[in-house]
N, C-alpha and C positions, 0 to 999 in steps of 0.2 A: 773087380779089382780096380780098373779104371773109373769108377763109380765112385767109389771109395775113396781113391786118392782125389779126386778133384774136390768130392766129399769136404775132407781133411782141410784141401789147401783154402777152401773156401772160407770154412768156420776160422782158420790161422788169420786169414786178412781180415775176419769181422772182428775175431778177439783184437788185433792189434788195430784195426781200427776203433774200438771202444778204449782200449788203454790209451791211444791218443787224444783223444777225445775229453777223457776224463781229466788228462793231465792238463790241456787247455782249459777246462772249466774251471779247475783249481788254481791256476795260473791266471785266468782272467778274473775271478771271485777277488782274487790277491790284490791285484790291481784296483780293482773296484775301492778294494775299503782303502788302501790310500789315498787314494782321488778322494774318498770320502774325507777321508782324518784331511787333508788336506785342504778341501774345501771351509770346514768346519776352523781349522785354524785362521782361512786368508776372511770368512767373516766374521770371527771374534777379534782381528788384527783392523780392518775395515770399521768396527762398533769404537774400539778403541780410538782409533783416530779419527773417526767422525764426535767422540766426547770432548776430546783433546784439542778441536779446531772450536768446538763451541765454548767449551771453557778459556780459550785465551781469546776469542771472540766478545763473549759476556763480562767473564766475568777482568782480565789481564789489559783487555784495549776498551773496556767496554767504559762509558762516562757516566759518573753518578753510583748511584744504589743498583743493582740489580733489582728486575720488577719481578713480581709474584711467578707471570708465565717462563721469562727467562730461567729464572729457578727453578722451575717445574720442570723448562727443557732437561736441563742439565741433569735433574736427578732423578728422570726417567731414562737418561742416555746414558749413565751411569748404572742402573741398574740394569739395563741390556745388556750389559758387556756381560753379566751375571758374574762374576770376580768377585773373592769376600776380599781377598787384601786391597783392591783395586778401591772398591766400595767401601773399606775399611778409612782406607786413604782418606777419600771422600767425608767420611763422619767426621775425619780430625780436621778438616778444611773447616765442613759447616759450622762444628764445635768450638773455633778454635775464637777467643776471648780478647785477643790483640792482633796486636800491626804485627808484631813479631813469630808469633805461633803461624798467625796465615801466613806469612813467606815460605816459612819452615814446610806449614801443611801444603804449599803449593809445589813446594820444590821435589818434596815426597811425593806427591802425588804422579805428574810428568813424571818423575824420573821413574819409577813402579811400574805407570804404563809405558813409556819407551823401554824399560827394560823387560816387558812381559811383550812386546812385539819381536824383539831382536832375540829373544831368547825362543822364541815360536819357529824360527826360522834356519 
């Protein structure tokens, strides 16, 4: 009888300690993937604004023509962000056929990617 009960109370604290347990793993798992989704936005926010210092860098303060590798920066830095609207922006910059369209395409572009940071957050 005394066997038995201690038995009993034994298997009670292993069960309840396995229910505790399990609720922490699922509880720390949880955690995990935000930190993850988190992480994953503050360096797609990070790509963004590292495009954003180079384009007003190159191309906004920059003197003359943009050269071949400046352009290349830019539109491999643009394509890291992996963004189709972003990169979309960017076609209608490269595309655009006057003084007036590039304003236009610039102003869309900055303002796309400052509103895809602040909206990340």
């Amino acid at each position: 009888m005394q066997k038995t009960r201690l038995f009993v109370i034994i298997i009670t604290i292993l069960a309840v300690g396995n229910i505790f347990f399990v609720a922490m793993y699922f509880s720390d798992r949880a955690e995990l993937l935000r930190a993850k989704k988190q992480l994953i936005v503050q360096q797609t926010n990070e790509k963004i604004l590292s495009f954003a210092k180079l384009f007003i860098d190159k191309i906004l303060l920059g003197e003359g023509t943009v050269n071949f590798e400046d352009r290349l920066k830019l539109e491999n830095a643009v394509r890291d962000i992996n963004d189709k609207e972003i990169f979309s922006k960017w076609q209608q910059f490269t595309e655009s056929q006057n003084n007036r369209e590039s304003q236009t395409a610039v102003g869309n572009l900055l303002k796309l990617s400052l509103d895809k940071i602040f909206k990340q957050n």
